[in-house]
CHARMM-style PDB file with segment names, atoms N, HN, CA, C and O in Angstrom:
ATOM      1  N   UNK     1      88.729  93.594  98.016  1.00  0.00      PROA
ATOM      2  CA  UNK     1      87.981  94.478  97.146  1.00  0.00      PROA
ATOM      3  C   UNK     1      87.319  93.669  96.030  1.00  0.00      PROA
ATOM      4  O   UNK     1      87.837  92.663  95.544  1.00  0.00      PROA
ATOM      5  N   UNK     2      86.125  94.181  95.652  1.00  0.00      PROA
ATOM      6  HN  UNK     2      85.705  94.998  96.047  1.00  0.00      PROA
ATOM      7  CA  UNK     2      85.598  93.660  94.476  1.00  0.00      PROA
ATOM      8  C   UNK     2      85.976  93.829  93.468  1.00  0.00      PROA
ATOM      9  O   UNK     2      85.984  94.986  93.047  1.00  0.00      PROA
ATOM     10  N   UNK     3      86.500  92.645  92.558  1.00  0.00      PROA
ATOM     11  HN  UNK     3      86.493  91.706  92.900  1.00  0.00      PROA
ATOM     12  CA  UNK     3      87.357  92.545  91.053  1.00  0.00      PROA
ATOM     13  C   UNK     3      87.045  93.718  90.423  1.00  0.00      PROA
ATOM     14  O   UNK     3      87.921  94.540  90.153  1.00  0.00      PROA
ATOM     15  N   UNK     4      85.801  93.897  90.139  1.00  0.00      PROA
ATOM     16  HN  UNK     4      85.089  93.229  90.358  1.00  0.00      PROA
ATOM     17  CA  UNK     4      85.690  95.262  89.250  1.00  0.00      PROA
ATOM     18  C   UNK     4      85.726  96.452  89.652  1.00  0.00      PROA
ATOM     19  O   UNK     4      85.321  97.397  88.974  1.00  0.00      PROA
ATOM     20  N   UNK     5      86.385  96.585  91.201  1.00  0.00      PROA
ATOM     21  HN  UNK     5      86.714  95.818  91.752  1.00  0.00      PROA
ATOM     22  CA  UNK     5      86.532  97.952  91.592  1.00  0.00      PROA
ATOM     23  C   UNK     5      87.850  98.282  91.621  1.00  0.00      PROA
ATOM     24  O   UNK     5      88.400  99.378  91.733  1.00  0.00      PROA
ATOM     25  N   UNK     6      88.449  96.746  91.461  1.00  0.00      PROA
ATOM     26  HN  UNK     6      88.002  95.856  91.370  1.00  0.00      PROA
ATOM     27  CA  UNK     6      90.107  96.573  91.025  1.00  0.00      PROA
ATOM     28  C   UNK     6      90.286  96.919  89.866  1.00  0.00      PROA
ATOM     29  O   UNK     6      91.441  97.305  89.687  1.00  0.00      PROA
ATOM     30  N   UNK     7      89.696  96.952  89.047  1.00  0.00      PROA
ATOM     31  HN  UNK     7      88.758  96.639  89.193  1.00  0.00      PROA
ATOM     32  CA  UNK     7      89.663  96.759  86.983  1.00  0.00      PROA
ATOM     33  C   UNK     7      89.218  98.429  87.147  1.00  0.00      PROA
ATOM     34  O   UNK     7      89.645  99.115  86.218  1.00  0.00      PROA
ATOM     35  N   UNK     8      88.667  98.947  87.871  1.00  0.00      PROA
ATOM     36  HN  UNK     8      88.320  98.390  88.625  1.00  0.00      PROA
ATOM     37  CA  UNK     8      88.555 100.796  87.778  1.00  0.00      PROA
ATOM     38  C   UNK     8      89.813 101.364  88.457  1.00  0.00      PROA
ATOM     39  O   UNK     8      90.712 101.984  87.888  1.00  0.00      PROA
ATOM     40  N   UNK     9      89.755 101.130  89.451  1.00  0.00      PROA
ATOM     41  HN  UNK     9      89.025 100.627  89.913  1.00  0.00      PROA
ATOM     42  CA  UNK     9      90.842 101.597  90.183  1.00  0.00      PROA
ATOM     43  C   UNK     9      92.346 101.420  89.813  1.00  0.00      PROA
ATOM     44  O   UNK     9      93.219 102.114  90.336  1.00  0.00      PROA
ATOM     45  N   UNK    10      92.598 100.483  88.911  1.00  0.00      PROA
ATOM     46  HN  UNK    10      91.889  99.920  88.487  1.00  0.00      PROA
ATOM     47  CA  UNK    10      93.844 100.687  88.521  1.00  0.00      PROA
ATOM     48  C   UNK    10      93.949 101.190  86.797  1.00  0.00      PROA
ATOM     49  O   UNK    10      95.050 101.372  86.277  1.00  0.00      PROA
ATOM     50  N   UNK    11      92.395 101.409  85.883  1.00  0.00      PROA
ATOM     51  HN  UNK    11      91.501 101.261  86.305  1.00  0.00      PROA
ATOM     52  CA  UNK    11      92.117 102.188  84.873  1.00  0.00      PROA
ATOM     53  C   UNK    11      92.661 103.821  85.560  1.00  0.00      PROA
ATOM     54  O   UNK    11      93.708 104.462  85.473  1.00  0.00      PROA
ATOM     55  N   UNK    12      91.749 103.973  86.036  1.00  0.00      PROA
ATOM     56  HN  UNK    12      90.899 103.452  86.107  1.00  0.00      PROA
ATOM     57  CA  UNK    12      91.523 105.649  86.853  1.00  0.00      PROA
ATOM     58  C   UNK    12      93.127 105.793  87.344  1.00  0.00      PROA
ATOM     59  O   UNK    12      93.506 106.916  87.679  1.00  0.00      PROA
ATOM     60  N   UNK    13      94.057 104.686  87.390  1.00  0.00      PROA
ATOM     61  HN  UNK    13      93.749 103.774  87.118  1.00  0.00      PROA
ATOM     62  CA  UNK    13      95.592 105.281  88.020  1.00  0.00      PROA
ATOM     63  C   UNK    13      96.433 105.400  86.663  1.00  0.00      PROA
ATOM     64  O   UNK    13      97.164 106.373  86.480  1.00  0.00      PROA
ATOM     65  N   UNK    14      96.328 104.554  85.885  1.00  0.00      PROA
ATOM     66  HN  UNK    14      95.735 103.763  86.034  1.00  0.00      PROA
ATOM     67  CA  UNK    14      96.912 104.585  84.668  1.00  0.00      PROA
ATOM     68  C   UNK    14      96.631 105.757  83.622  1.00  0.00      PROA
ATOM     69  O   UNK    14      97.413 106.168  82.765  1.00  0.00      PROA
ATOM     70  N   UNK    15      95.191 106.251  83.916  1.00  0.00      PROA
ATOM     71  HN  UNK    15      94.555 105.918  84.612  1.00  0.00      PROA
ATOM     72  CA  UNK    15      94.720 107.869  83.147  1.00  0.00      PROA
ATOM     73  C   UNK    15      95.481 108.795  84.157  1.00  0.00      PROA
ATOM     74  O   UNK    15      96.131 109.595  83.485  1.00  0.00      PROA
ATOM     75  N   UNK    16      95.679 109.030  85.591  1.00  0.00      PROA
ATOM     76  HN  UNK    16      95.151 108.380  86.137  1.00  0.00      PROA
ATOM     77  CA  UNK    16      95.945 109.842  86.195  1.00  0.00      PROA
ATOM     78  C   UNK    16      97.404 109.847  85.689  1.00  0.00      PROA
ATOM     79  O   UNK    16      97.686 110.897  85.111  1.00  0.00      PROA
ATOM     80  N   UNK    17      98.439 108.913  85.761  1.00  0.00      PROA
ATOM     81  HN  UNK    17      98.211 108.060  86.231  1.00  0.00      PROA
ATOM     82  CA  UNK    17      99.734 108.793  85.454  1.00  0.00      PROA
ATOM     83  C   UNK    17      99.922 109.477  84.176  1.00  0.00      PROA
ATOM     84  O   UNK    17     100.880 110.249  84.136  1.00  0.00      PROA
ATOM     85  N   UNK    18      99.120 109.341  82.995  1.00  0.00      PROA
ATOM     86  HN  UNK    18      98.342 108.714  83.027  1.00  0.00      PROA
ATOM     87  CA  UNK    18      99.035 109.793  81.929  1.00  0.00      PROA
ATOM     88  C   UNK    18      98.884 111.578  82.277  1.00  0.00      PROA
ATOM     89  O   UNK    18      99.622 112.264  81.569  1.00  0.00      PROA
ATOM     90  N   UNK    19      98.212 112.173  83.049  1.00  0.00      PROA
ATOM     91  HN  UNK    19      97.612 111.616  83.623  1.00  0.00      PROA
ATOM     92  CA  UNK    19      97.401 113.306  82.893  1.00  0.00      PROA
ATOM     93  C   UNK    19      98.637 114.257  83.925  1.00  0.00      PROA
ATOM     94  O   UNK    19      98.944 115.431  83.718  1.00  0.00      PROA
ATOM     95  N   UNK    20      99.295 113.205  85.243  1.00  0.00      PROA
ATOM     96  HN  UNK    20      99.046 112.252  85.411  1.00  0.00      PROA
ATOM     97  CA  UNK    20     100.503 114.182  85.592  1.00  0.00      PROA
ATOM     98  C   UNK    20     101.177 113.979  84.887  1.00  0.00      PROA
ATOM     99  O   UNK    20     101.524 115.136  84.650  1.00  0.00      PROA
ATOM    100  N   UNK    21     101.996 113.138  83.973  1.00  0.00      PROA
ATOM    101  HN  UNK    21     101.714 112.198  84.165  1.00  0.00      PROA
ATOM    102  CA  UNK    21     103.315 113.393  83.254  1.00  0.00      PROA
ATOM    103  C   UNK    21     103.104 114.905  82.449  1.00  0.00      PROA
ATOM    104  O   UNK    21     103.855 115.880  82.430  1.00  0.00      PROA
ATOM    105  N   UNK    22     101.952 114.719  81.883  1.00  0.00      PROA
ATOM    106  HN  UNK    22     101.342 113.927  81.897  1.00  0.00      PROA
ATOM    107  CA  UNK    22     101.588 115.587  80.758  1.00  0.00      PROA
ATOM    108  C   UNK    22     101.363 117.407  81.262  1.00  0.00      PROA
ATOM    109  O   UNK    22     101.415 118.415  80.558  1.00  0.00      PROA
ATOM    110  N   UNK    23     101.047 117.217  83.094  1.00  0.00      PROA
ATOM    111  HN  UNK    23     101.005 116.398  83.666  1.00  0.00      PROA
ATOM    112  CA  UNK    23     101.438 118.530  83.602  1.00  0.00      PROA
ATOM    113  C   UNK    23     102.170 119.410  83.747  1.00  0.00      PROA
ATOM    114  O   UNK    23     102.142 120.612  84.011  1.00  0.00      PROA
ATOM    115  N   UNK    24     103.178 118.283  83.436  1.00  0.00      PROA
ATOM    116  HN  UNK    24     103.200 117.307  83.222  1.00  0.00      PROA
ATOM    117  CA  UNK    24     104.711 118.869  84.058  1.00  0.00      PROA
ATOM    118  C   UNK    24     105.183 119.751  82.348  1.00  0.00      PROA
ATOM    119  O   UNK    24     106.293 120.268  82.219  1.00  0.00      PROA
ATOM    120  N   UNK    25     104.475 119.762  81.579  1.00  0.00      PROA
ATOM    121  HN  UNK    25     103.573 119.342  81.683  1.00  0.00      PROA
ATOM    122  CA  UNK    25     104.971 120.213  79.995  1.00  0.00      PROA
ATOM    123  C   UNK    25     103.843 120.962  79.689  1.00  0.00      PROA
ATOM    124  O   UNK    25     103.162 120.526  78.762  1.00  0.00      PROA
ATOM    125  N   UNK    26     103.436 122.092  80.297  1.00  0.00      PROA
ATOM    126  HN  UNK    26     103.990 122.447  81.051  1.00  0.00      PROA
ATOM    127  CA  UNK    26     101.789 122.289  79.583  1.00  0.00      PROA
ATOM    128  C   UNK    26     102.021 123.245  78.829  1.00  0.00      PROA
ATOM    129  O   UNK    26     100.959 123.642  78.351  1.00  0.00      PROA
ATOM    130  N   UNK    27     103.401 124.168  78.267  1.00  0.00      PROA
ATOM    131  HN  UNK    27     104.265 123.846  78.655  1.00  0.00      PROA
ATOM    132  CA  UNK    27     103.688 124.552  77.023  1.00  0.00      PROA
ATOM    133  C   UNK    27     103.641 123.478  75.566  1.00  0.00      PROA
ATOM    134  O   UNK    27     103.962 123.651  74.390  1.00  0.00      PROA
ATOM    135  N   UNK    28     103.158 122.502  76.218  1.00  0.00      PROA
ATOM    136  HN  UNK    28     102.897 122.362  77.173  1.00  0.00      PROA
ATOM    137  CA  UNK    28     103.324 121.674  75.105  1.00  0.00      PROA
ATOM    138  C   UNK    28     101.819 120.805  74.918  1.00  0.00      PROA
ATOM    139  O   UNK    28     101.831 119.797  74.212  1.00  0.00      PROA
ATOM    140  N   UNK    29     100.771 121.166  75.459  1.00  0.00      PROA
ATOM    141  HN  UNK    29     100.761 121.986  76.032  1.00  0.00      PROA
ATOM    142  CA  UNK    29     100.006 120.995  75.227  1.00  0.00      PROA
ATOM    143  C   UNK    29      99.086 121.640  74.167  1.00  0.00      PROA
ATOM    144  O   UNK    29      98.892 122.850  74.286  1.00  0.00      PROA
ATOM    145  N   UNK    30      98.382 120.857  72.946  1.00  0.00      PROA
ATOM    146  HN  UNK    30      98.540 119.875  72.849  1.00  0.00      PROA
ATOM    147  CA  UNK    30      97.588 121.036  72.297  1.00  0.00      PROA
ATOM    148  C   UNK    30      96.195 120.880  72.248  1.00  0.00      PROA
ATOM    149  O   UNK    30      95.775 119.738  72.437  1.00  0.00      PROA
ATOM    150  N   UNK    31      95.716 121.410  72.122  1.00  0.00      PROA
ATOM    151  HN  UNK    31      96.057 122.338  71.969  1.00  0.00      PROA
ATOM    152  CA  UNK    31      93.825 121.656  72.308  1.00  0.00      PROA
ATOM    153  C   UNK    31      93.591 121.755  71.277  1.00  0.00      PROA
ATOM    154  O   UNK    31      94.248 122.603  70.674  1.00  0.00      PROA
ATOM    155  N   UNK    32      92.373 120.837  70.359  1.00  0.00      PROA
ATOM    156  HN  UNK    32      91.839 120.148  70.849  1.00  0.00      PROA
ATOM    157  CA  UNK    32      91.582 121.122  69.624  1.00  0.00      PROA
ATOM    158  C   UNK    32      89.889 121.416  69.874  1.00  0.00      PROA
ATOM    159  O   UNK    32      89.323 121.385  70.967  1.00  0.00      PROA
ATOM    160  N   UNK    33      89.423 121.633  68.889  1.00  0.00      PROA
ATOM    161  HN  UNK    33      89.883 121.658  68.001  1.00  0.00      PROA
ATOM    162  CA  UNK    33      88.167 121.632  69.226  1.00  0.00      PROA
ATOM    163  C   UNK    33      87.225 120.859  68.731  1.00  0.00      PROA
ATOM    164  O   UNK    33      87.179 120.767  67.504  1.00  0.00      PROA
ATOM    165  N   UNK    34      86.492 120.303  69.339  1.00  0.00      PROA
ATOM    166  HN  UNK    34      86.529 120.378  70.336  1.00  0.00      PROA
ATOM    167  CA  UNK    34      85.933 119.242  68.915  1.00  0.00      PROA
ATOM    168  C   UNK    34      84.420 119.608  68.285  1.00  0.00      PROA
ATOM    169  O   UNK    34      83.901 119.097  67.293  1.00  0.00      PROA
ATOM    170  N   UNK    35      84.015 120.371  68.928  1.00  0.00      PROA
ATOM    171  HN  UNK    35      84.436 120.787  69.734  1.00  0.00      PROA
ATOM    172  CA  UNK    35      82.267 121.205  68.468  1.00  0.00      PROA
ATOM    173  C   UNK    35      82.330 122.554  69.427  1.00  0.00      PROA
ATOM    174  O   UNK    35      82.699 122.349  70.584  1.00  0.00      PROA
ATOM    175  N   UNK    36      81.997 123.945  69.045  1.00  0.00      PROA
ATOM    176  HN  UNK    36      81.697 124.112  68.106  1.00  0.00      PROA
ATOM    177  CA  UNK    36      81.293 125.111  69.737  1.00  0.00      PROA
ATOM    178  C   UNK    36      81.527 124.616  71.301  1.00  0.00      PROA
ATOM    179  O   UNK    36      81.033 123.618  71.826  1.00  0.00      PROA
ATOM    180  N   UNK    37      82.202 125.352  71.754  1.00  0.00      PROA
ATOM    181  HN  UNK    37      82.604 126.162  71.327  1.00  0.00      PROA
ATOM    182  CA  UNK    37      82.400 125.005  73.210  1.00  0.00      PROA
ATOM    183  C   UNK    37      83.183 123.654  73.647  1.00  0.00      PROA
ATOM    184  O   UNK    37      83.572 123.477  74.801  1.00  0.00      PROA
ATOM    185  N   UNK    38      83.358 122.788  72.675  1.00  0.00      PROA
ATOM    186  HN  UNK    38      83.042 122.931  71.737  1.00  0.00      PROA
ATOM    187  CA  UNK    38      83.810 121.874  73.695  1.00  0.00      PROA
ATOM    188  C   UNK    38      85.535 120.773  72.682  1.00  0.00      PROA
ATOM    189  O   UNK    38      85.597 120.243  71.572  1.00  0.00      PROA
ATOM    190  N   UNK    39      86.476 120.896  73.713  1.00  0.00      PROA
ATOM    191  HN  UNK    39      86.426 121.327  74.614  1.00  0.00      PROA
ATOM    192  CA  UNK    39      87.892 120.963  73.290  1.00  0.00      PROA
ATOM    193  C   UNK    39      87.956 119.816  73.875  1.00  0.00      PROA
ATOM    194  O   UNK    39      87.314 119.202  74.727  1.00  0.00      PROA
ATOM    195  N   UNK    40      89.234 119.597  72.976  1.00  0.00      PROA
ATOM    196  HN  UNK    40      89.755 120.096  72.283  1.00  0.00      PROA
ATOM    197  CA  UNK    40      89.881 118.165  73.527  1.00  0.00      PROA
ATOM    198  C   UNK    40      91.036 118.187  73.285  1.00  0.00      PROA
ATOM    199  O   UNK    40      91.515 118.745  72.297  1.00  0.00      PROA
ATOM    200  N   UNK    41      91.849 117.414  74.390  1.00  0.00      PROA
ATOM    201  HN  UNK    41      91.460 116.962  75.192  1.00  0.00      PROA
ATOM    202  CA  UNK    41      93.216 117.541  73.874  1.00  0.00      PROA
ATOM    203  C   UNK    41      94.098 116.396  73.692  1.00  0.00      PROA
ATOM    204  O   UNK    41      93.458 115.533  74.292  1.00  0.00      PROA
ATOM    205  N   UNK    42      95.252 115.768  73.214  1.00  0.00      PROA
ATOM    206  HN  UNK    42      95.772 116.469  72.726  1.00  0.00      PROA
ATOM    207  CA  UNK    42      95.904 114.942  72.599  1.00  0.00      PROA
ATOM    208  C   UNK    42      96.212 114.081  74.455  1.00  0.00      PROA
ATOM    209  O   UNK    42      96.441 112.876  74.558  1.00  0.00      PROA
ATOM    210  N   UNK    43      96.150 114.874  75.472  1.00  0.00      PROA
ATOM    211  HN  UNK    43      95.964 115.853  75.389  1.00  0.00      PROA
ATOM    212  CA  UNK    43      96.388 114.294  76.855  1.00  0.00      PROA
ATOM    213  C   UNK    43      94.949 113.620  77.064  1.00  0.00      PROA
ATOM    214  O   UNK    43      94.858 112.449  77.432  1.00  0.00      PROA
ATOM    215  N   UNK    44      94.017 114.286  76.854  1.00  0.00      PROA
ATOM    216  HN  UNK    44      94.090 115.238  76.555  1.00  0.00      PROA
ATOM    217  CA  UNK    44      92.541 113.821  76.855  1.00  0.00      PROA
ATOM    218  C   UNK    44      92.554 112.314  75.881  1.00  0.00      PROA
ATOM    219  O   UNK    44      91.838 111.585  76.567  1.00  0.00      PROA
ATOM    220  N   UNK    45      92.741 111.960  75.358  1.00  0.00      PROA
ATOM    221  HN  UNK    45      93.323 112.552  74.800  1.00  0.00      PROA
ATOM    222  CA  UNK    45      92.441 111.059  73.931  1.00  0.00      PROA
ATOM    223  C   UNK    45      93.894 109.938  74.485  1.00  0.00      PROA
ATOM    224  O   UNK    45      94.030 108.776  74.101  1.00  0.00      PROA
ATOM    225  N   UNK    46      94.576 110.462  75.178  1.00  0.00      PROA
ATOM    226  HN  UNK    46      94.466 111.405  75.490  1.00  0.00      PROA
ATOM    227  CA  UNK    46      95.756 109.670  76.111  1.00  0.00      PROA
ATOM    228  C   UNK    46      95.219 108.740  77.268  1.00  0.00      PROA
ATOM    229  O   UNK    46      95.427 107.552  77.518  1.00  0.00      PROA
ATOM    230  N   UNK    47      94.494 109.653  77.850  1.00  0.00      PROA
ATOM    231  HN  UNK    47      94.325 110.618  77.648  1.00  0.00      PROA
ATOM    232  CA  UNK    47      94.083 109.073  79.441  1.00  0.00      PROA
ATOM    233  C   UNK    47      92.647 108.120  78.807  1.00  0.00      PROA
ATOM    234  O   UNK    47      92.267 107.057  79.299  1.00  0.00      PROA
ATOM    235  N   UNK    48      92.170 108.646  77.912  1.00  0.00      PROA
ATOM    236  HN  UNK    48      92.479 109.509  77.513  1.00  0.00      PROA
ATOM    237  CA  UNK    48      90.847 107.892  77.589  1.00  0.00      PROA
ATOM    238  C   UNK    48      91.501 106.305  77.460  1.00  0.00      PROA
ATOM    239  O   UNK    48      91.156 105.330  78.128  1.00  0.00      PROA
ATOM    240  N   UNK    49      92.433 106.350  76.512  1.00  0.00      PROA
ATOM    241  HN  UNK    49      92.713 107.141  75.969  1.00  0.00      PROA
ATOM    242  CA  UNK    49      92.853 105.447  75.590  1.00  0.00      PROA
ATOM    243  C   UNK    49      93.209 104.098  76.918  1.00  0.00      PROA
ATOM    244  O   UNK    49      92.935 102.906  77.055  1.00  0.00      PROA
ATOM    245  N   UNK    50      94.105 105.357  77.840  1.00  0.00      PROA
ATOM    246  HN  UNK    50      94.328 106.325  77.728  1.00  0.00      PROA
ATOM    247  CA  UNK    50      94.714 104.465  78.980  1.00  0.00      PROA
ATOM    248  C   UNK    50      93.885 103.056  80.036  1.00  0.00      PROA
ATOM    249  O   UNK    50      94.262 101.991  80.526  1.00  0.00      PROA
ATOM    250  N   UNK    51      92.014 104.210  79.955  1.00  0.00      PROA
ATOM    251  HN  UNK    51      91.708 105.075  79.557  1.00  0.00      PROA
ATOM    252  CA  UNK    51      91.140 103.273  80.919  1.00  0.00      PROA
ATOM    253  C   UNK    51      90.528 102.615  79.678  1.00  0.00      PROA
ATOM    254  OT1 UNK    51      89.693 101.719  79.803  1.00  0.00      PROA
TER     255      UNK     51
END
C-alpha cells in the first residue's frame, strides 16, 4: 500500500475506535452547538483530535 494511504487508514481507525467506545455510553454524551444548525460534540472534537 501507498505510505499515505497507510497514514489515513490507520488515522480513520484510531477516530473510529474513539467514536465506538463512546457508543456504548450515549447517555453520556454531550452536544453543543456550535452555530444555528450545526452541533458538535466532545466525541466529535475526540475523533478529530485522534486523525
Amino acid at each position: 500500500m501507498h505510505p499515505m494511504l497507510n497514514v489515513a487508514v490507520k488515522a480513520a481507525r484510531r477516530a473510529g475506535t474513539v467514536i465506538n467506545r463512546a457508543s456504548l455510553n450515549l447517555e453520556r454524551l454531550q452536544v453543543d452547538r456550535k452555530q444555528h444548525n450545526d452541533f458538535v460534540t466532545e466525541v466529535d472534537r475526540q475523533a478529530e483530535a485522534a486523525i
